[in-house]
C-alpha positions in Angstrom: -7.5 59.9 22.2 -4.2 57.8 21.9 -2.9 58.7 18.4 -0.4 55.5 18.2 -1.8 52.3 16.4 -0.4 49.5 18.1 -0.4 45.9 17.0 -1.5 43.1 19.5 -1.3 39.6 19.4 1.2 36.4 21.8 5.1 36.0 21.8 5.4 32.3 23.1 6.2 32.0 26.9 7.0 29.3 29.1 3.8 27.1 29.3 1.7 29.4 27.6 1.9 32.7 25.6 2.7 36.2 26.5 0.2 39.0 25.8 2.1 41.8 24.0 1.0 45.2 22.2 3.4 46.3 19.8 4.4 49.7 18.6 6.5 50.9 16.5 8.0 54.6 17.2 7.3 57.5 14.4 10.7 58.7 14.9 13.8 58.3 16.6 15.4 60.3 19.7 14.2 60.1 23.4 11.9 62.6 23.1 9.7 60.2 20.3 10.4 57.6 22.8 9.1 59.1 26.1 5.6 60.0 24.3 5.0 57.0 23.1 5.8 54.7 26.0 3.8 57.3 28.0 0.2 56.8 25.1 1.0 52.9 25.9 1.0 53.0 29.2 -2.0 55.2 29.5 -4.2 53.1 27.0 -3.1 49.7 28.3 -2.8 50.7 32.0 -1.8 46.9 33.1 0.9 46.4 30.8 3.8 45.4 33.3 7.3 45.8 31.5 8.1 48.0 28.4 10.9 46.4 26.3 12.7 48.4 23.7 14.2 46.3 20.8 16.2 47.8 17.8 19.7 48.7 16.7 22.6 50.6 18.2 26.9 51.5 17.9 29.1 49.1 19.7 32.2 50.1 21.7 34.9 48.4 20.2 37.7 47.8 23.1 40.3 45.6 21.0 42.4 46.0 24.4 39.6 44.4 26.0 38.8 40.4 24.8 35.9 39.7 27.3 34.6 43.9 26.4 34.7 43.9 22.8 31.6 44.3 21.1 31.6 43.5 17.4 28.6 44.3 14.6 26.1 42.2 14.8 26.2 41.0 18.4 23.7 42.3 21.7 24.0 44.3 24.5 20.9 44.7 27.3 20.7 47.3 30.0 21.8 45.6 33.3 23.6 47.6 36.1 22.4 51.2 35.6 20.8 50.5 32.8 21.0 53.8 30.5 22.7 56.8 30.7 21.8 59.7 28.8 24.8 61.6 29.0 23.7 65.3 27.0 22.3 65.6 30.1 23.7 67.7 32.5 25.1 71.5 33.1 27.6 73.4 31.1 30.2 75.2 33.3 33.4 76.5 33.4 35.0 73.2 33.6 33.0 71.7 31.0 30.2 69.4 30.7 28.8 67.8 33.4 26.6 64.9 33.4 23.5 64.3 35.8 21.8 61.3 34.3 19.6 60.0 36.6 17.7 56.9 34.5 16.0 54.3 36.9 17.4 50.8 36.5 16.2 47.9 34.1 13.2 45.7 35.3 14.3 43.3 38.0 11.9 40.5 36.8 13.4 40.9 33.4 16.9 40.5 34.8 16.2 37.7 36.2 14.7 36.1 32.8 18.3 37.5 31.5 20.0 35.7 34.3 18.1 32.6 33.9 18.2 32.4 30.1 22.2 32.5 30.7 22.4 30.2 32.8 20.4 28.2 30.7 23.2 28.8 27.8 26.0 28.0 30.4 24.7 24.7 31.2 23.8 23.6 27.1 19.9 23.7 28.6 18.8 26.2 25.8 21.0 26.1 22.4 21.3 30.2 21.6 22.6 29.1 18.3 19.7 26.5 17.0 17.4 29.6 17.8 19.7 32.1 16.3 20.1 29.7 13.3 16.3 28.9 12.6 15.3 32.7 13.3 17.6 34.0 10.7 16.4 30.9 8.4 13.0 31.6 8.7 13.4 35.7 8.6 15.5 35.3 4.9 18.1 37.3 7.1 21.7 36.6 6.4 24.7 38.0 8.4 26.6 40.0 6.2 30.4 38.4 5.6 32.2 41.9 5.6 32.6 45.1 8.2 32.9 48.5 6.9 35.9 49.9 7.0 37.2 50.2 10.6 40.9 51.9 12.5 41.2 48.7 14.8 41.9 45.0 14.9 39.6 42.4 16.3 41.7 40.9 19.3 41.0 36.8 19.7 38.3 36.2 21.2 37.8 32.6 22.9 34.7 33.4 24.5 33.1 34.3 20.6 31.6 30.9 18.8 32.0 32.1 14.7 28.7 33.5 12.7 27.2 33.5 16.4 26.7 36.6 18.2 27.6 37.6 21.7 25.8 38.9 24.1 26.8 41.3 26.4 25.2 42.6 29.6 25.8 46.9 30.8 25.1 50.1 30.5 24.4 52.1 27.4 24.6 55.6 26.0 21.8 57.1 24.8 21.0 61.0 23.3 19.4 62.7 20.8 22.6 63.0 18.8 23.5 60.3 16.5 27.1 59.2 17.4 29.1 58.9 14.8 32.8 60.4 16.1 35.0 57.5 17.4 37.2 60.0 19.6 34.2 60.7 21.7 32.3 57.8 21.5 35.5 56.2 23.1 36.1 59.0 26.1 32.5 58.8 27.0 32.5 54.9 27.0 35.4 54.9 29.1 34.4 57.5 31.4 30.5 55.5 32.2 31.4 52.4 31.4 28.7 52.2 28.3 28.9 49.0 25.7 26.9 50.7 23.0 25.2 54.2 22.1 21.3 54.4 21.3 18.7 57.4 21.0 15.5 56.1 22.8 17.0 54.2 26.1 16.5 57.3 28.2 12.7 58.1 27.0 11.4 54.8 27.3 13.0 54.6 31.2 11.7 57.7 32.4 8.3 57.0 31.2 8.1 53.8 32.4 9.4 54.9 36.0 6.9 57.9 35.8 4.4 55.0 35.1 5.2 52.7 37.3 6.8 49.7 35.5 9.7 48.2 34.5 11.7 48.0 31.6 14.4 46.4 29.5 16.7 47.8 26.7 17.7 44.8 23.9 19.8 46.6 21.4 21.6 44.4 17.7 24.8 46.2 17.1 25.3 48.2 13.5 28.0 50.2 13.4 30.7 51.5 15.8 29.4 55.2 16.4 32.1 56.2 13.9 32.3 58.1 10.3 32.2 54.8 8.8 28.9 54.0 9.9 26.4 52.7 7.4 23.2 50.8 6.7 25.0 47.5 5.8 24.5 45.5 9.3 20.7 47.3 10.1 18.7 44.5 8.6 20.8 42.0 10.6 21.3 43.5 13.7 17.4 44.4 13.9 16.4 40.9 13.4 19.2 39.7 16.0 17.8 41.8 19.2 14.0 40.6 18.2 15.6 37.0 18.0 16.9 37.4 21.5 13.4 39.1 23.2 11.8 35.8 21.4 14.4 33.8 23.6 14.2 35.8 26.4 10.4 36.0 26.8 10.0 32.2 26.4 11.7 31.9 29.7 9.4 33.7 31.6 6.4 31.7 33.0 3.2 33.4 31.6 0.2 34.7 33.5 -3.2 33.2 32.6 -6.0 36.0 31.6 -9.3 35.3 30.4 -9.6 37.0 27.4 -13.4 37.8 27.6 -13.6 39.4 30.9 -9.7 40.5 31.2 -9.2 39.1 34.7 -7.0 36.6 35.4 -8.2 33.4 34.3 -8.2 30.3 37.1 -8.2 27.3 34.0 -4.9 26.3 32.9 -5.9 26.7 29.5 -3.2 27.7 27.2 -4.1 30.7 24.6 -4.0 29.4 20.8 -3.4 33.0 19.4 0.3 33.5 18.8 1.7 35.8 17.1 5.3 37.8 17.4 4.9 41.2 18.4 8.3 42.9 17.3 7.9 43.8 13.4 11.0 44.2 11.4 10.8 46.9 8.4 10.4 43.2 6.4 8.0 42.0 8.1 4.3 43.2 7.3 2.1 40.0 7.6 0.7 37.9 10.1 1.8 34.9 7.7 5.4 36.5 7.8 5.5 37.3 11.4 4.3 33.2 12.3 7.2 32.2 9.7 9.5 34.1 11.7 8.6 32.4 15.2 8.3 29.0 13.7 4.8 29.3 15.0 2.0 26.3 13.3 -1.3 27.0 15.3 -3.4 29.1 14.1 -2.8 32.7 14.8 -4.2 36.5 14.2 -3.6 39.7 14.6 -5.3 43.2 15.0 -4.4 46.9 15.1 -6.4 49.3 17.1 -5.6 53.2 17.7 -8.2 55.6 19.4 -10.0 53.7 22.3 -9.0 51.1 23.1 -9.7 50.4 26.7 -11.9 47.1 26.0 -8.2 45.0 25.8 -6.7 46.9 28.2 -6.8 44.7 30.8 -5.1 41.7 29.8 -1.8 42.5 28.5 1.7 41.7 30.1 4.2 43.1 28.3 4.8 46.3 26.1 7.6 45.7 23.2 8.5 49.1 21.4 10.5 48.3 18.0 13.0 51.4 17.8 13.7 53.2 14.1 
């Protein structure tokens, strides 16, 4: 038996609702990561795309405008995707990395791409949904950074209280990074905007299972000895705000939710429900506050067998530590 429990329930989509089993990891590191994308893929054997939504360190670049990444703004695997870069082989030259991660989902890029776009052309307003997100998560940015050895350079690109998003490739390992003189060489030397500890594990499983994935990460700290809880809360709530935004521009595929095959109606599904649960987040009544959602909604958790919903979910969102 599958020893995860996993919440189900609908994230809005475009004309309809997504299908989404949630779970949340029992501890960080890729190791954590791997098994538990691996149990979700083998108890829900149709789910598509496994995204991984949680916190992470930012690169700061002050030399860099348009490469900066500040507290409380997003980075998402594109390119590469994630390079887990403790692995390798020690020789007499030193350490030599051989990360060879699969690259993020291309439909999921494309939703990326589109919701962009979208942005560019003032088609989708990333701040009215930042805005009523936060409002209805009673999340507040917090006005102050911790203590930091660099200047913000000015950033024209950056609207203020709004965060950025940013698009690359990011660091993961099972070491937390918390050293600015190596969190800088190694972000220089592969290109990474941010460091995580799950990116790697949720790749390789999916690969090994034969979908896709996607890594949405809120910045928290910068990876340095001044790293604290202070911008968690935030920067948690921030990346599940963006995979609300994201998966509402992808169109949604119709299931019948009796017989789990794909459904020929165009009847929408009522139940809604977000799937991504903040630490502050515990209820179905909290969870529809936070989406904004009115119709009527529900939610189960199931652990053991559970291969009678199996075959009508779309999309796997892990919630990282």
């Amino acid at each position: 038996g599958d020893p995860t429990i996993y919440t189900l329930g609908f994230i809005p989509g475009r004309a309809g609702n997504h299908v989404v089993v949630h779970a949340n990891l029992s501890k960080y590191a890729n190791n954590q990561a791997a098994v538990t994308t691996t149990n979700i893929l083998r108890s829900f054997p149709s789910v598509q795309d496994v995204i991984m939504v949680g916190i992470a360190a930012g690169v700061p670049r002050p030399d860099r405008p348009d490469g900066h990444v500040r507290l409380g703004d997003i980075v998402i695997s594109s390119g590469s995707g994630v390079v887990q870069f403790d692995l390798g082989a020690a020789t007499a030259r030193g350490f030599q990395i051989r990360s060879t991660a699969p690259p993020p989902s291309a439909s999921l890029l494309q939703a990326v791409n589109m919701l962009e776009s979208e942005m560019l052309a003032d088609q989708f307003s990333w701040r009215k949904w930042h805005d009523r997100f936060t409002r209805n998560a009673n999340i507040t940015r917090p006005k102050r950074e911790p203590k930091r050895a660099f200047l913000h350079p000015i950033d024209g690109a950056r609207e203020r209280g709004l965060p950025r998003i940013f698009r690359g490739k990011l660091g993961a390992s099972n070491t937390l990074m918390k050293n600015a003189k190596t969190r800088d060489k190694l972000a220089r030397s592969l290109g990474l905007l941010a460091f995580e500890m799950e990116g790697s594990g949720v790749a390789d499983a999916s690969w090994e299972g034969g979908v896709g994935y996607l890594v949405i990460r809120g910045i928290c700290d910068y990876g340095d000895p001044n790293k604290n809880d202070s911008w968690q809360a935030y920067a948690a709530h921030i990346a599940a705000c963006y995979l609300g935004a994201l998966l509402f521009q992808l169109p949604v595929q119709k299931y019948n939710l009796r017989s789990g095959q794909n459904a020929t109606s165009q009847t929408h599904h009522d139940l809604k429900v977000a799937a991504y649960i903040p630490r502050e987040a515990r209820t179905v009544a909290q969870l529809r506050h936070l989406w904004g959602l009115r119709h009527p909604s529900r939610v189960f958790v199931v652990s053991g067998e559970i291969h009678g919903v199996n075959k009508f979910l779309r999309t796997v969102v892990l919630a990282g530590p």
